[in-house]
C-alpha positions in Angstrom: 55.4 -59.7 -35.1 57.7 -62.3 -33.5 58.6 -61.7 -30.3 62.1 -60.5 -29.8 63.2 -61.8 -26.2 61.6 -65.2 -27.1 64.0 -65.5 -30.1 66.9 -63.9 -28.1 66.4 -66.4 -25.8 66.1 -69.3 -28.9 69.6 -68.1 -30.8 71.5 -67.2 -27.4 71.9 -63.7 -29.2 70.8 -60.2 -27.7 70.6 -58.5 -31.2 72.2 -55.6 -29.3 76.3 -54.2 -29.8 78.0 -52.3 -27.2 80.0 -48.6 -27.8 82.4 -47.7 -25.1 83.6 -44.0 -25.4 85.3 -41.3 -23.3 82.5 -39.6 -21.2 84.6 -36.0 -22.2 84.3 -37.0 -25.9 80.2 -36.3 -25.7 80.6 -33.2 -23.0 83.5 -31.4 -25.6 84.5 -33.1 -28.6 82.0 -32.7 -32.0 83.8 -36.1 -32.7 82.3 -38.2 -30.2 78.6 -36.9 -31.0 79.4 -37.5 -34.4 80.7 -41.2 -34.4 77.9 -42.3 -31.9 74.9 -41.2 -34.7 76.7 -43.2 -36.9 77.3 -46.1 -34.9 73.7 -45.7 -33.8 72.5 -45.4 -37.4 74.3 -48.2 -39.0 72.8 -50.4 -35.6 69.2 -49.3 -36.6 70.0 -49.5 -40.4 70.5 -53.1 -39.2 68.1 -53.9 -36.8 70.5 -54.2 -33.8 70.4 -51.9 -30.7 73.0 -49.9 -29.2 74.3 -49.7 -25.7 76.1 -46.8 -25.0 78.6 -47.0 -22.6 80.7 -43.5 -20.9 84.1 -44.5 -20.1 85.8 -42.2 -17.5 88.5 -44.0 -16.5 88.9 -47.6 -15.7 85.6 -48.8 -16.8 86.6 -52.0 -16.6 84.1 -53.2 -14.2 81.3 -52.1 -15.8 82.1 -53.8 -19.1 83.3 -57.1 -17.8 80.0 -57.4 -15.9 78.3 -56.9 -19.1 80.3 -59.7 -20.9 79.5 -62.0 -18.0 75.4 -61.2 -17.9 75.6 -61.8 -22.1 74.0 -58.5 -22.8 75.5 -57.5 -25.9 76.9 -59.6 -29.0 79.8 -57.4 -29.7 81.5 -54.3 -28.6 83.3 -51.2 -30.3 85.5 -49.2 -29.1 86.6 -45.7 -29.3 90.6 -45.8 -29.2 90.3 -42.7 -27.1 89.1 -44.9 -23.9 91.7 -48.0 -24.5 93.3 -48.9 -21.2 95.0 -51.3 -20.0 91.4 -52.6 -19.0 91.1 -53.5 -22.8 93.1 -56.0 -23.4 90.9 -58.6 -21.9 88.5 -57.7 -24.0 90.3 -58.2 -27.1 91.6 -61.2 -25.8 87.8 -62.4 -25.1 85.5 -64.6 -27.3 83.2 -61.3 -27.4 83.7 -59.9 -31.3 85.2 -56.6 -30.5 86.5 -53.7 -32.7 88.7 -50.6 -32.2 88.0 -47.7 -33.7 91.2 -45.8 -34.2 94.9 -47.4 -33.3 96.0 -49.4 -30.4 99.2 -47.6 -29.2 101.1 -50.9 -29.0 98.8 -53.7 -30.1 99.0 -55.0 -33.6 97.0 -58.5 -33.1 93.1 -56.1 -32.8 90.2 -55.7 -35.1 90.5 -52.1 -36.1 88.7 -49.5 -38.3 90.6 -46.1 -38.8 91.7 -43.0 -41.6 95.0 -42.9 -42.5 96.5 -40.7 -39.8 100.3 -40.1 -41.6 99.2 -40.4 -45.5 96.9 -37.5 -44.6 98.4 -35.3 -42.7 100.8 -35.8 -45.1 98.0 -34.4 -47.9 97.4 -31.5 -46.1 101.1 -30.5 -45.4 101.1 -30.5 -49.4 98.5 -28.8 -49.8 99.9 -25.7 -47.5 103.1 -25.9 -49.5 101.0 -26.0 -53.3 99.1 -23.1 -52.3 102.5 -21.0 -51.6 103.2 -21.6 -47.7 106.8 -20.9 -46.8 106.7 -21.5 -42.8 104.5 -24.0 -42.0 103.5 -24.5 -38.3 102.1 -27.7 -36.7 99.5 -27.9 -33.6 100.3 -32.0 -32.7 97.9 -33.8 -30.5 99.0 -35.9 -27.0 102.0 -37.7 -28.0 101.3 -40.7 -26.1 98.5 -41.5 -28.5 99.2 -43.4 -31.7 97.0 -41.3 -34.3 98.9 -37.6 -33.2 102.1 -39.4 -33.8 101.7 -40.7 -36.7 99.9 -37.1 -37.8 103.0 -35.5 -36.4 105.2 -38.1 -38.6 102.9 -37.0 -41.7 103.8 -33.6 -41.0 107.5 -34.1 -41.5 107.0 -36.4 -44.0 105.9 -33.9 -46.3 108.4 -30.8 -45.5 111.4 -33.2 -45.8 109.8 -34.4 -49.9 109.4 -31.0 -50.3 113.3 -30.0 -49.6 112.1 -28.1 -45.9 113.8 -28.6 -42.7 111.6 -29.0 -40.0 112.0 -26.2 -37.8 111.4 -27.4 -34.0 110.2 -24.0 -32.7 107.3 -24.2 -35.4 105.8 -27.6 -33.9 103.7 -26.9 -30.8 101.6 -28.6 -28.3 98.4 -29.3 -28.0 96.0 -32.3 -26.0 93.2 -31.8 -29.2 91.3 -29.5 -27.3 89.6 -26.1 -29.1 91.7 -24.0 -26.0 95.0 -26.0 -26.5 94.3 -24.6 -30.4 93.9 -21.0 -29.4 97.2 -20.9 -27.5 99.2 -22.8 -29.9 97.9 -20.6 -32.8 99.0 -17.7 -31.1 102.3 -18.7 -30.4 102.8 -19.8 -33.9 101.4 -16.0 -35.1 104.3 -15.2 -32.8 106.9 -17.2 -34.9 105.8 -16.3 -38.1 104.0 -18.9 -39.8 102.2 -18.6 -43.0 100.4 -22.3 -42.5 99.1 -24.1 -40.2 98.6 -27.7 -39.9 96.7 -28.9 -37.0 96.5 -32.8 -35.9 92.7 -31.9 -35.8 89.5 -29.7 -36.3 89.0 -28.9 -32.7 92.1 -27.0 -32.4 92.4 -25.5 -36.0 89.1 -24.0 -35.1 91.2 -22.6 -31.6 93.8 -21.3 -33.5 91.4 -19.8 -36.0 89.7 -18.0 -32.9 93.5 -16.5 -32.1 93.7 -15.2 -35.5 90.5 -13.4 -35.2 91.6 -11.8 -31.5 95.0 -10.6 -33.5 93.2 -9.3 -36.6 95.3 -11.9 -38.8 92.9 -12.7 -42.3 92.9 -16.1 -43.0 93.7 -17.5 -45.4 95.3 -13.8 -46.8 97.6 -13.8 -44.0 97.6 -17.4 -42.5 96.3 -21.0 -44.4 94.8 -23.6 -41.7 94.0 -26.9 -42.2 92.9 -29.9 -39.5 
């Protein structure tokens, strides 16, 4: 079996990528867990390893020492952790890739769904299946995807003839808690949808219809 640190050393490569990621994101959010397997599976599927790295706030340090020691050959990037520490990075000779949406860079490598056109979908979905008062949970606004979600969202009530009624978009920070009280205020106003910027919190505001003994999807339709 060749020896792997002999032809590291040969090609100048470490045959390893980097993953930086919001520390909260593996403690709280299915979402994390999920995208590092498959980062970690395509890596194997590929003979590369994987260096995880937890961001928790300005990891900058950390990840600039590992560009100068040359222990990885590239880095991704959950958009979740993007700082202004970032920008060096993308600005580097080190292949990196975003995964998600800068909130103000356009020049990046990114991979990411199609925040409005869906949310858009699901909106449409609520109204086909007979929703008159459609609620929305939105994520932080200061992040590109629950903007453009949010967008999506009003999008699809203003094709369909609706107004958008204010009192029927609430906040949440994509959090399952932030879900629970924003579905019970919107059980408060009425709704007969809900459209949630994601799953975390249309599971929270599925918990408040339990707690208040509304059916879905009888009584209320949710989708994330």
């Amino acid at each position: 079996r060749p020896n792997r640190a002999a032809q590291n050393l040969a090609s100048g490569l470490s045959s390893v990528i980097g993953l930086v990621i919001p520390s909260a994101d593996l403690r709280v959010d299915p979402y994390g867990a999920a995208m590092t397997h498959a980062v970690g599976r395509a890596a194997m599927g590929r003979d590369l390893g994987l260096m995880l790295h937890l961001a928790h706030h300005e990891p900058g340090a950390t990840v600039h020492h590992i560009l100068r020691d040359g222990l990885i050959d590239g880095l991704l990037i959950s958009s979740v952790a993007v700082g202004s520490w970032v920008d060096s990075l993308f600005d580097s000779s080190l292949p990196t890739v975003l995964i998600g949406t800068h909130p103000t860079r356009t020049d990046v490598v990114s991979v990411d769904v199609e925040n409005h056109d869906s949310a858009a979908m699901a909106v449409d979905h609520l109204i086909d299946t007979g929703c008159g008062r459609i609620g929305c949970i939105v994520g932080p606004l200061d992040r590109a995807d629950a903007r453009a979600r949010l967008d999506g969202y009003r999008a699809a009530l203003a094709r369909a003839g609706r107004t958008v009624d204010e009192s029927l978009v609430v906040q949440g920070d994509f959090s399952r808690l932030s879900g629970v009280n924003a579905g019970a205020a919107l059980f408060e106003r009425g709704v007969d949808g809900i459209f949630s910027s994601n799953d975390e919190m249309a599971v929270g505001a599925m918990w408040a219809a339990a707690h208040r003994g509304v059916r879905i999807p009888d009584d209320v339709r949710v989708v994330g």
